[in-house]
C-alpha positions as a Markdown table, in Angstrom:
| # | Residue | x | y | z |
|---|---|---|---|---|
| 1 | Unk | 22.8 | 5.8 | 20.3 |
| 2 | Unk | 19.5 | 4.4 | 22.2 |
| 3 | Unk | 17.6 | 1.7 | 20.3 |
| 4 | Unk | 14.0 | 2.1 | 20.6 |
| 5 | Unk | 12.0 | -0.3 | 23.1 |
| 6 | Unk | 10.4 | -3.1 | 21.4 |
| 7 | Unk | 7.0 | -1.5 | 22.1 |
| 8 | Unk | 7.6 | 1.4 | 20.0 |
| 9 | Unk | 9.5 | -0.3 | 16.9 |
| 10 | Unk | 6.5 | -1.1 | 14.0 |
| 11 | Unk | 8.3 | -4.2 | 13.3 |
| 12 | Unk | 8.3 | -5.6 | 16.6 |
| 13 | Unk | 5.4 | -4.3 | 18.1 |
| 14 | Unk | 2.2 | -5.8 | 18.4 |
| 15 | Unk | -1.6 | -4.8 | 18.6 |
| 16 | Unk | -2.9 | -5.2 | 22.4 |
| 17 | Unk | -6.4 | -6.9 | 21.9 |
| 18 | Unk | -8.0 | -6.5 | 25.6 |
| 19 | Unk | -10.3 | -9.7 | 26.6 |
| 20 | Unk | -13.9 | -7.8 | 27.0 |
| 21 | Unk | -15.0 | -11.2 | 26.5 |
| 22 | Unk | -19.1 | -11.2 | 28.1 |
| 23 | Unk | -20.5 | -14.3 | 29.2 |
| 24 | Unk | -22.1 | -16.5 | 25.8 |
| 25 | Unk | -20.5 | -13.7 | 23.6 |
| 26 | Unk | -19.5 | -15.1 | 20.4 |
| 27 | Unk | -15.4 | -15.2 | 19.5 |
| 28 | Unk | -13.5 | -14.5 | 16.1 |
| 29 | Unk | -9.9 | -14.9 | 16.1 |
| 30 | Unk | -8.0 | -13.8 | 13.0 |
| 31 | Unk | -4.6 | -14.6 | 11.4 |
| 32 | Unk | -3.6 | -11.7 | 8.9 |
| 33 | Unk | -1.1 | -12.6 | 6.2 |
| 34 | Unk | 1.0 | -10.8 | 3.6 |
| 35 | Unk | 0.9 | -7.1 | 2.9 |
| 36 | Unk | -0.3 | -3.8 | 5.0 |
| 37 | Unk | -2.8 | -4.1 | 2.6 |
| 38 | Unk | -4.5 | -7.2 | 3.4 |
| 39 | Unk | -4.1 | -6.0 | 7.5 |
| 40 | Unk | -6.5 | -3.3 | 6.3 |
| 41 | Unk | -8.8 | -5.7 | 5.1 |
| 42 | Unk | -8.4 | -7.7 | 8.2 |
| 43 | Unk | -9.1 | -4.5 | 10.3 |
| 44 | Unk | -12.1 | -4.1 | 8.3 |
| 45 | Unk | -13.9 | -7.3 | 8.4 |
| 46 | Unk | -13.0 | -7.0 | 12.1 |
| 47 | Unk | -14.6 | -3.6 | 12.6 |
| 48 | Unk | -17.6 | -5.1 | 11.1 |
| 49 | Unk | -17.9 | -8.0 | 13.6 |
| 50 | Unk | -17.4 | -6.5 | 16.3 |
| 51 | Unk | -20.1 | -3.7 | 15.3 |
| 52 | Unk | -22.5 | -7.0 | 15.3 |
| 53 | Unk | -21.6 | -8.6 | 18.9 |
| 54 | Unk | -18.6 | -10.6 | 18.5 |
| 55 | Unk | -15.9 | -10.7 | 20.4 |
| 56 | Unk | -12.2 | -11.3 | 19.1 |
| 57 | Unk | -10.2 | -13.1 | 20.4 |
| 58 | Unk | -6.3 | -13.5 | 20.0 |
| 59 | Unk | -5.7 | -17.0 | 20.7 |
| 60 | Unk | -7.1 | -19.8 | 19.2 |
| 61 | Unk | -8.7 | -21.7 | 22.0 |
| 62 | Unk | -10.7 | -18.6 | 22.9 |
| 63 | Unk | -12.0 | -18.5 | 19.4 |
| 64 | Unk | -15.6 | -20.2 | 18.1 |
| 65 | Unk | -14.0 | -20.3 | 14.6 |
| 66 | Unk | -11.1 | -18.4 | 13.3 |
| 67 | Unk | -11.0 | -16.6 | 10.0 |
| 68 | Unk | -7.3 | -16.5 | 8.2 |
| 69 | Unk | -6.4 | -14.0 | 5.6 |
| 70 | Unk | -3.9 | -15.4 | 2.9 |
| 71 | Unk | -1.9 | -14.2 | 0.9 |
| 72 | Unk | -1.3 | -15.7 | -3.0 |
| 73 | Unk | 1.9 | -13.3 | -4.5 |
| 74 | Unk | 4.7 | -15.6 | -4.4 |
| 75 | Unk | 4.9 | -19.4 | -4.0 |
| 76 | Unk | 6.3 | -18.8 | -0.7 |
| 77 | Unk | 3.7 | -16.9 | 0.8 |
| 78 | Unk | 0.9 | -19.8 | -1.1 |
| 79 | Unk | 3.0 | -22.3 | 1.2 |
| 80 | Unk | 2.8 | -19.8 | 4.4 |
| 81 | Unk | -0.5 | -19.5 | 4.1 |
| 82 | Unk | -1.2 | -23.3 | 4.0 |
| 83 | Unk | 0.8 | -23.8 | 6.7 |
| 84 | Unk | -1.5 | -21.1 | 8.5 |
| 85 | Unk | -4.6 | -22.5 | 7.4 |
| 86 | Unk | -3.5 | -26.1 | 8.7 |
| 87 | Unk | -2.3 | -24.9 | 12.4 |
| 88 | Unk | -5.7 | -23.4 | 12.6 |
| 89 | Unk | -7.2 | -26.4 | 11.8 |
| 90 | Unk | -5.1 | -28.3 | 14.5 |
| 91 | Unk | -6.1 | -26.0 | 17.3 |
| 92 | Unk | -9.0 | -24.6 | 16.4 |
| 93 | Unk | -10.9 | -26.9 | 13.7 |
| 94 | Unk | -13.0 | -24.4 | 12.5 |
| 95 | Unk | -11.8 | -22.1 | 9.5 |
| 96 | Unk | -13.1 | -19.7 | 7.0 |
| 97 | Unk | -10.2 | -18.6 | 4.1 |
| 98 | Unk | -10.5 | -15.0 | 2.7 |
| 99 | Unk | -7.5 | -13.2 | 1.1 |
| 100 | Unk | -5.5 | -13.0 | -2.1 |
| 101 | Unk | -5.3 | -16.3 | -2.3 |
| 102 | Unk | -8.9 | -17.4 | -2.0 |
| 103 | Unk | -9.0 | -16.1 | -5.3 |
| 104 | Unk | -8.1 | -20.1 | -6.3 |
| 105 | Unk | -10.3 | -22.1 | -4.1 |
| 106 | Unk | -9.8 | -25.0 | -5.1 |
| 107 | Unk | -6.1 | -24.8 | -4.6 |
| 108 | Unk | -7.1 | -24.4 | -1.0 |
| 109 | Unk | -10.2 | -26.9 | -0.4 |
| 110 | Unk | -7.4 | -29.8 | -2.4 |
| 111 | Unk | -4.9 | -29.4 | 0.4 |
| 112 | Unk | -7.4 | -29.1 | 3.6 |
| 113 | Unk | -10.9 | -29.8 | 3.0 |
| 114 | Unk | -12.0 | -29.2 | 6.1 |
| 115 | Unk | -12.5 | -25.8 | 5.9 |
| 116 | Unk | -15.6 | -24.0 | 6.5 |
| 117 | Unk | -15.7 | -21.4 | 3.4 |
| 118 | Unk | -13.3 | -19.9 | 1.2 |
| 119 | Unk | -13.6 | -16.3 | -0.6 |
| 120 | Unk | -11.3 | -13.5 | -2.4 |
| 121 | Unk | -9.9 | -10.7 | -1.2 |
| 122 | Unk | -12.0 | -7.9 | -0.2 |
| 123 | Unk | -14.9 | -9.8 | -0.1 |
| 124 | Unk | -16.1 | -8.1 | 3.4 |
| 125 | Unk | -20.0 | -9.5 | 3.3 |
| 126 | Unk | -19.2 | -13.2 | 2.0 |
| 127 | Unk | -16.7 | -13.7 | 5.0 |
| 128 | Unk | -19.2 | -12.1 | 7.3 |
| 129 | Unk | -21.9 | -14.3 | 5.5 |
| 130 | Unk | -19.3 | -17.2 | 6.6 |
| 131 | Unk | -19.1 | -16.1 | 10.3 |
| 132 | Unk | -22.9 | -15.9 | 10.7 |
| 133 | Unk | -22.8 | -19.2 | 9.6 |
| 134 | Unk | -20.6 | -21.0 | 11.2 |
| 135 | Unk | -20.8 | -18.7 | 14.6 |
| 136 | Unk | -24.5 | -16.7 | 14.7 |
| 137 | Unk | -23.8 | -13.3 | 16.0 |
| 138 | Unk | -25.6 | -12.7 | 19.6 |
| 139 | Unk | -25.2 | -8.5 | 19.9 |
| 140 | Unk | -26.3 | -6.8 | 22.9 |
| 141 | Unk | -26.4 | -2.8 | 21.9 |
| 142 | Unk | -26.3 | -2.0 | 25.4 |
| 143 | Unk | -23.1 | -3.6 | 26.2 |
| 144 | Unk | -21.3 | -3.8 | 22.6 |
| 145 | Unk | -19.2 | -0.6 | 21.7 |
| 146 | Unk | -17.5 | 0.2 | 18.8 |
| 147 | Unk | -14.4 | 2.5 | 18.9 |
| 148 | Unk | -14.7 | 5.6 | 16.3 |
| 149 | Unk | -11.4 | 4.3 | 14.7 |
| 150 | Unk | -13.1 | 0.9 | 14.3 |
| 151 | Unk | -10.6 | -2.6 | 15.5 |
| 152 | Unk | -7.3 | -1.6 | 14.8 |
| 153 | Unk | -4.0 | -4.4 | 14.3 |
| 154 | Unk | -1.4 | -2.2 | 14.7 |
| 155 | Unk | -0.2 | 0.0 | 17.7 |
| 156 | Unk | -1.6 | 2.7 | 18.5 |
| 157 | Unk | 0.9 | 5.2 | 17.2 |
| 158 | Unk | 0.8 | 4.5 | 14.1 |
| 159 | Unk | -2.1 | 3.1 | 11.2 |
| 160 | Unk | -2.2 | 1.9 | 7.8 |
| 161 | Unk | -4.3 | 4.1 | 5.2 |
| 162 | Unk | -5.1 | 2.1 | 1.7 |
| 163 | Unk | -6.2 | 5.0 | -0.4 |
| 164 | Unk | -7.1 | 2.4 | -3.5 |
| 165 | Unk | -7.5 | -1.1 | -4.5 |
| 166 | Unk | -6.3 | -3.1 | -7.5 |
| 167 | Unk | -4.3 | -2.2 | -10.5 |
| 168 | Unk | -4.3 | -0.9 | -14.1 |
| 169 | Unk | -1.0 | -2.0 | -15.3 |
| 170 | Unk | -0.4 | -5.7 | -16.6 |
| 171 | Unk | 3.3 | -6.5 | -15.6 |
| 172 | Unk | 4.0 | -10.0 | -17.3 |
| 173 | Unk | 5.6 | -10.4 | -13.5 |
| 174 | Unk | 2.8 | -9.5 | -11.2 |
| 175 | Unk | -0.5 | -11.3 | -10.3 |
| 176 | Unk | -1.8 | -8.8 | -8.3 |
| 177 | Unk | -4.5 | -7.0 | -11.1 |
| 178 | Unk | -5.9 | -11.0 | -11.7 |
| 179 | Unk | -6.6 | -11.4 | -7.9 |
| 180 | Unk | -7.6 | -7.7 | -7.0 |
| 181 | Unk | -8.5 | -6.4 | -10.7 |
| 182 | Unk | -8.3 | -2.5 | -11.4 |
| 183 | Unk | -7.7 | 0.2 | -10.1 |
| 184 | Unk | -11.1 | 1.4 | -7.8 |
| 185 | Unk | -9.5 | 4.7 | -6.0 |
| 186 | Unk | -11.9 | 6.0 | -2.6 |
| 187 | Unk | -13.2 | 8.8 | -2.9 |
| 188 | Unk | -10.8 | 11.5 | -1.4 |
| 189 | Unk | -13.2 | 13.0 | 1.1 |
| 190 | Unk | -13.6 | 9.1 | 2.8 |
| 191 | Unk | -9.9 | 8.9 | 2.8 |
| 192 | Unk | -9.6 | 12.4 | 4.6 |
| 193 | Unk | -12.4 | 11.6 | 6.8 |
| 194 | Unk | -11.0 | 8.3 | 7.7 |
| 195 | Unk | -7.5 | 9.8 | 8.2 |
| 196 | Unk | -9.2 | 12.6 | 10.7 |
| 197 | Unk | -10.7 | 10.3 | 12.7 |
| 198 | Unk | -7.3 | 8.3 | 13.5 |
| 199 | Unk | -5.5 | 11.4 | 13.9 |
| 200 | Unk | -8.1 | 12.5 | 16.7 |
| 201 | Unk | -7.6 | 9.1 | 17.9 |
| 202 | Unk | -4.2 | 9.6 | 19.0 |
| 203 | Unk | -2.3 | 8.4 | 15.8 |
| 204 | Unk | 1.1 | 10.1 | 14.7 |
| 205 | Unk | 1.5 | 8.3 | 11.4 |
| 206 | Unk | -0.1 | 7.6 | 8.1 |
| 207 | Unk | 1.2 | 5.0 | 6.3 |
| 208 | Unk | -0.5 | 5.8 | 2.7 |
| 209 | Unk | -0.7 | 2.6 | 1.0 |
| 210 | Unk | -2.7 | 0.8 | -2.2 |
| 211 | Unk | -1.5 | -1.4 | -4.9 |
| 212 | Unk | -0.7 | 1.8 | -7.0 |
| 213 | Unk | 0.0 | 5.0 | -5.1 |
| 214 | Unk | 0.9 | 7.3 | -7.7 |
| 215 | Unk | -2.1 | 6.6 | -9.9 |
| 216 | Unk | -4.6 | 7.2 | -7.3 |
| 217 | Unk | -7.7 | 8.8 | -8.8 |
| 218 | Unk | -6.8 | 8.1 | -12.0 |
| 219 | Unk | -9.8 | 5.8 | -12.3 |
| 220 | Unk | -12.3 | 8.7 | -11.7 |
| 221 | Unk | -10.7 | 11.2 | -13.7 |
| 222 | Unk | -9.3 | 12.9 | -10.9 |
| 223 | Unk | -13.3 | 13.9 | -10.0 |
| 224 | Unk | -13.7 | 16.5 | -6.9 |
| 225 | Unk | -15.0 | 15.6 | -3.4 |
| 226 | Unk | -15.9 | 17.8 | -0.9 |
| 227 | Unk | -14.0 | 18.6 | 2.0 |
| 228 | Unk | -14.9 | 20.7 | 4.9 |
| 229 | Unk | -16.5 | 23.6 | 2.8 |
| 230 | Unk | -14.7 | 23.4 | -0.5 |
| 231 | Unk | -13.5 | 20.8 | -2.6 |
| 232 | Unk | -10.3 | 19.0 | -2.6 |
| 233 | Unk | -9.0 | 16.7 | -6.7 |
| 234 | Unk | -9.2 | 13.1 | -5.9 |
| 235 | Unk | -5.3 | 13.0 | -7.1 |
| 236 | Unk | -2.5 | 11.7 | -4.8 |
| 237 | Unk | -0.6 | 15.6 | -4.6 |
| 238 | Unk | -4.0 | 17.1 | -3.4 |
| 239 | Unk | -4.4 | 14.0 | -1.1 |
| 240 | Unk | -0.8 | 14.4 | 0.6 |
| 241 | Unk | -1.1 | 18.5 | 0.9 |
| 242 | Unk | -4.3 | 18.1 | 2.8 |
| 243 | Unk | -3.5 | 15.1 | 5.1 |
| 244 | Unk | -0.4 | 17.3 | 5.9 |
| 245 | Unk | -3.3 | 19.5 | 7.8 |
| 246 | Unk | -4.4 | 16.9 | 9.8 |
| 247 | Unk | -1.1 | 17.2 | 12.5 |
| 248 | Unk | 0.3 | 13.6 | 12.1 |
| 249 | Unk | 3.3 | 12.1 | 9.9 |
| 250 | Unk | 2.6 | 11.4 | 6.2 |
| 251 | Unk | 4.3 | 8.4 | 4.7 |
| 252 | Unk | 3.5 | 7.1 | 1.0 |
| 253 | Unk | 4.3 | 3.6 | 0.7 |
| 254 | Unk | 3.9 | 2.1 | -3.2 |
| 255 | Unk | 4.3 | 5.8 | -5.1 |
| 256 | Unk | 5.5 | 4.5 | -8.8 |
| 257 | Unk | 7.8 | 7.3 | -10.0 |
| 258 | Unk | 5.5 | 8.9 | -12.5 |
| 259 | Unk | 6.4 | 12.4 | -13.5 |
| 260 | Unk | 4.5 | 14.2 | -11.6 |
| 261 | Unk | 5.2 | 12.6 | -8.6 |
| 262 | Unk | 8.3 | 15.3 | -8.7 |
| 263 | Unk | 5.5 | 17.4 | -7.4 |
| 264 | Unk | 5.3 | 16.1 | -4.0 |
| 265 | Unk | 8.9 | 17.4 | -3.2 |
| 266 | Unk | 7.3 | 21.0 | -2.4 |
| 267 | Unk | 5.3 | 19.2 | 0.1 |
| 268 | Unk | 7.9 | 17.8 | 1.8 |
| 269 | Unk | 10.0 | 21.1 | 2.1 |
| 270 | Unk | 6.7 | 22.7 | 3.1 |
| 271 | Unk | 6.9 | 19.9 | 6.3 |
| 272 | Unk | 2.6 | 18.2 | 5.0 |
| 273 | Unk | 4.6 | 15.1 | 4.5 |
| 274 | Unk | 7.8 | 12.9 | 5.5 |
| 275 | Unk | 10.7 | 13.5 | 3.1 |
| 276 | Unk | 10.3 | 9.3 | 2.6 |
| 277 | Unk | 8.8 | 8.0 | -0.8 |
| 278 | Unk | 8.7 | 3.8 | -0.6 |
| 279 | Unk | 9.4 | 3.3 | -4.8 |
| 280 | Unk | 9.2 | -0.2 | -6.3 |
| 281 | Unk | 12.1 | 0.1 | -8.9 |
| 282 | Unk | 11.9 | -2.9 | -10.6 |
| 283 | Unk | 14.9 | -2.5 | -12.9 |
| 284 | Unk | 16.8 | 0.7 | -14.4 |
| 285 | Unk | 17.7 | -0.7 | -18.3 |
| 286 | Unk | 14.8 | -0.1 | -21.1 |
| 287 | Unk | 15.1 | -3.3 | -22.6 |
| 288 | Unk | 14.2 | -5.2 | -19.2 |
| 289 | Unk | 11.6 | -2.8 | -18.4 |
| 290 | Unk | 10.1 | -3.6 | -22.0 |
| 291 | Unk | 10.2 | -7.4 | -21.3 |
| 292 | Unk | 8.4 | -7.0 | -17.7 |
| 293 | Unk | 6.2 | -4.8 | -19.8 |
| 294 | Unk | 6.6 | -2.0 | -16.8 |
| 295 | Unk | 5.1 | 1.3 | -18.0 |
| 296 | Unk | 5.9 | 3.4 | -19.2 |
| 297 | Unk | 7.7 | 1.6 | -22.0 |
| 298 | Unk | 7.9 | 4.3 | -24.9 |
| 299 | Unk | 10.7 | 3.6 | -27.4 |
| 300 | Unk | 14.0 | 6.0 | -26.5 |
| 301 | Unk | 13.5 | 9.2 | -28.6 |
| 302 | Unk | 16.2 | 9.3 | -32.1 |
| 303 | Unk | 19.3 | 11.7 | -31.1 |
| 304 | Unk | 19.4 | 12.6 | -34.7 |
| 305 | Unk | 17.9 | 16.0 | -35.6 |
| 306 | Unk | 14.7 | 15.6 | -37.7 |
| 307 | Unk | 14.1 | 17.2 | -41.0 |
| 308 | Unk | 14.1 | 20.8 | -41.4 |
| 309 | Unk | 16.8 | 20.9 | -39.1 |
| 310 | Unk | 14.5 | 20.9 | -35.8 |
| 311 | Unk | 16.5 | 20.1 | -32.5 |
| 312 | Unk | 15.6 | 16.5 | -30.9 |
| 313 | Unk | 13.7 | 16.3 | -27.7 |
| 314 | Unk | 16.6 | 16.8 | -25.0 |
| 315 | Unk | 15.8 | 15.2 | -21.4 |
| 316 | Unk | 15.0 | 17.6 | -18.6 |
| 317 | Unk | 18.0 | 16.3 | -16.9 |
| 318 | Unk | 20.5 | 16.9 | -19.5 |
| 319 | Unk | 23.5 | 19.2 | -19.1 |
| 320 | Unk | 23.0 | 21.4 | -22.3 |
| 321 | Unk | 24.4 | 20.8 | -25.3 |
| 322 | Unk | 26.0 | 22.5 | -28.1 |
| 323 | Unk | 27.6 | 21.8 | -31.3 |
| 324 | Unk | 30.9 | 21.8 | -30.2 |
| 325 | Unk | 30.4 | 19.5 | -27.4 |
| 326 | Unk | 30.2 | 15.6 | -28.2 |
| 327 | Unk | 27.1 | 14.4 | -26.6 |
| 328 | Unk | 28.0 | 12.1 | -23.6 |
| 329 | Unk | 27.6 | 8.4 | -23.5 |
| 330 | Unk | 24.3 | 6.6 | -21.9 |
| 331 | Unk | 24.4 | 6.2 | -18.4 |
| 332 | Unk | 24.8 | 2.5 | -16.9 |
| 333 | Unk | 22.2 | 1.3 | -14.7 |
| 334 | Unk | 24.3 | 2.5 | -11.3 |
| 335 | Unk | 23.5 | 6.0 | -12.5 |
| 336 | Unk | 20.2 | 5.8 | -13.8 |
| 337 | Unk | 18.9 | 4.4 | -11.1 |
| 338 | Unk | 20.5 | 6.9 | -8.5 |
| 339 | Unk | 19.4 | 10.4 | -10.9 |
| 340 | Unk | 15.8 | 10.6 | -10.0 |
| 341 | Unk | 16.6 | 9.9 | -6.6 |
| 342 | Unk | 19.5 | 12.3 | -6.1 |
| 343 | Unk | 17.1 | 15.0 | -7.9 |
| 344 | Unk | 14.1 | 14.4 | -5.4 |
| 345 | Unk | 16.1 | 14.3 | -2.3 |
| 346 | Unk | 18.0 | 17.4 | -3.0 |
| 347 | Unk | 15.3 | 18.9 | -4.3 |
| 348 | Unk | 13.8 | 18.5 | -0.4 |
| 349 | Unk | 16.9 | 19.5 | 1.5 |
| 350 | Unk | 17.1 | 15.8 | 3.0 |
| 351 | Unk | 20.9 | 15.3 | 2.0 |
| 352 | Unk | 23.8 | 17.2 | 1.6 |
| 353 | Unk | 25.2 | 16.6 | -2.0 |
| 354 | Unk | 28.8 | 16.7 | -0.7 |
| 355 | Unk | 28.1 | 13.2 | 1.2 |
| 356 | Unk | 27.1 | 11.4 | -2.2 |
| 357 | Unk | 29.8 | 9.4 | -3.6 |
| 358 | Unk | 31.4 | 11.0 | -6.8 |
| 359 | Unk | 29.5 | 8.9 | -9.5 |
| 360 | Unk | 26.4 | 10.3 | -8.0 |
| 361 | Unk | 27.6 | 14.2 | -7.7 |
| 362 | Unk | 29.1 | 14.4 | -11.0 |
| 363 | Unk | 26.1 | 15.4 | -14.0 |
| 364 | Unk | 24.8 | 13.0 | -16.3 |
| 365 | Unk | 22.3 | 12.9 | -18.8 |
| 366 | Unk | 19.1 | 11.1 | -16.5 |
| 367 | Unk | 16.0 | 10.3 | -18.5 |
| 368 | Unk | 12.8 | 10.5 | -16.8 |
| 369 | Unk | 10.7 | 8.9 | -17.4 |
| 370 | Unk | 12.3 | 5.8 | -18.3 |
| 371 | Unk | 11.7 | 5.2 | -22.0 |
């Protein structure tokens, strides 16, 4: 089998910033950290300078001052980060600090004090505030275009959609809601027109991200926008069926498995989106799930029958049961874990059960959700 050319593999391949550079043009450069997510910020704040004059440049002696967006999850990427901030300093000397882990300033300013500014993540106007300055813009509007897809990180075949920002839940393991805060979902008619405009741009795939997928437009109550003379639920399955009309791969990155994300298996037999769903399982046994405080964390219901003789609440999974039958033990974690999946992919025509190991084909009584 042919391996694909570097150019064309997204983990390889790189953006290919031309140098448009005009004589006394003012020059950005930009080191992006951490997740897809914070690359969309970078593209942003990008766009936005270069829609005021300045040029960007991918080196570091090319570049007036250089802006570096951090990243703050894990105490590896806080030392990445520093490590990045410092090299910029060596070859460039001036620095401005945006990104998760601007969120802690002083963290930053203790270990190099020499940079210009330090702000938080998605805080476009304070690190274009920081830019003009350290670097005032000089625009000519005769000479300085903008592309309709904006500045762009990736390669052209492909670009990152975030769809949302921030996070409801409070996992006792995550830090992501204290340097992001809640859940603020986009309205779904700036997604779609966002996602139109790439498509027309030559891109072949969406990569759907946020912090929370599945929960997008919980925040406005699943509100309507309109969308090219109707209306179109801010909700992720309404999202997914109409970006599947736009002629370009669909891929959700971040989708929580909430129950009715089992509702996005129609779309991908339908062919709207790729038969791919990225899910963060953090564990598959109740007790750990309750002690990372993951939702949804709702006790396991009795299997005794209630008064009055009234039949217990039987998962949809379950084989059914009778009185003659014993009921069958809990499933390990292999098992759980493997259920939901099996169920979706199946459910899309992806896999062939026969090719599943036995443990997998054989029935067992999966819970969803995980209680």
């Amino acid at each position: 089998m042919s391996a694909n050319p570097p150019l064309l593999r997204p983990d390889l391949a790189r953006s290919l910033i031309p140098d448009t550079r005009r004589e006394g043009q003012p020059s950005i450069g930009m080191v992006s950290l951490g997740c897809p997510k914070a690359l969309v910020d970078s593209e942003r704040i990008l766009t936005r300078l270069r829609a005021e004059g300045y040029a960007i440049s991918s080196d570091y002696t090319g570049a007036d001052a250089v802006i570096v967006n951090t990243c703050g999850f894990l105490d590896s990427a806080k030392a990445e980060s520093l490590e990045a901030i410092g090299e910029a300093l060596r070859e460039n000397g001036r620095v401005i600090v945006t990104g998760c882990l601007g969120a802690e300033p002083d963290y930053i300013t203790g270990a190099h004090p020499r940079v210009l500014a330090v702000t938080g993540p998605h805080q476009y106007e304070a690190v274009l505030d920081a830019v003009h300055r350290a670097v005032p813009p000089a625009p000519d509007p005769f000479i300085d275009l903008l592309p309709a897809t904006g500045v762009t990180l990736t390669p052209r075949h492909y670009s990152y959609l975030k769809i949302s920002e921030g996070c409801n839940h409070a996992c006792k393991f995550c830090i992501i809601p204290d340097m992001r805060g809640r859940l603020v979902s986009r309205p779904a008619h700036a997604v779609l027109r966002e996602a139109e405009k790439l498509v027309e741009a030559g891109v072949k795939e969406l990569l759907v991200i946020s912090q929370d997928t599945s929960a997008y437009g919980v925040d406005r109550k699943h509100d309507l926008s309109p969308w090219k003379g109707g209306e179109v639920r801010t909700h992720i399955t309404d999202l997914a069926a109409e970006m599947g009309t736009l002629g370009a791969w669909v891929r959700l990155h971040y989708v929580y498995p909430y129950p009715h994300v089992r509702n996005l298996v129609p779309l991908m037999a339908e062919g709207l989106i790729l038969p791919y769903l990225d899910i963060p399982f953090q564990h598959a046994h109740p007790d750990t799930l309750r002690r990372m405080a993951r939702p949804p964390r709702r006790q396991r219901p009795s299997t005794k029958s209630p008064p009055g003789g009234a039949t217990a609440r039987r998962s949809r999974f379950a084989p059914p049961s009778s009185s003659a039958t014993p009921a069958r033990p809990r499933p390990s974690s292999r098992r759980f874990s493997t259920g939901w999946m099996r169920h979706n992919w199946i459910a899309s025509g992806a896999f062939s059960m026969k090719t599943w190991p036995e443990h997998v084909r054989t029935p067992c009584p999966i819970r969803w959700p995980p209680r």
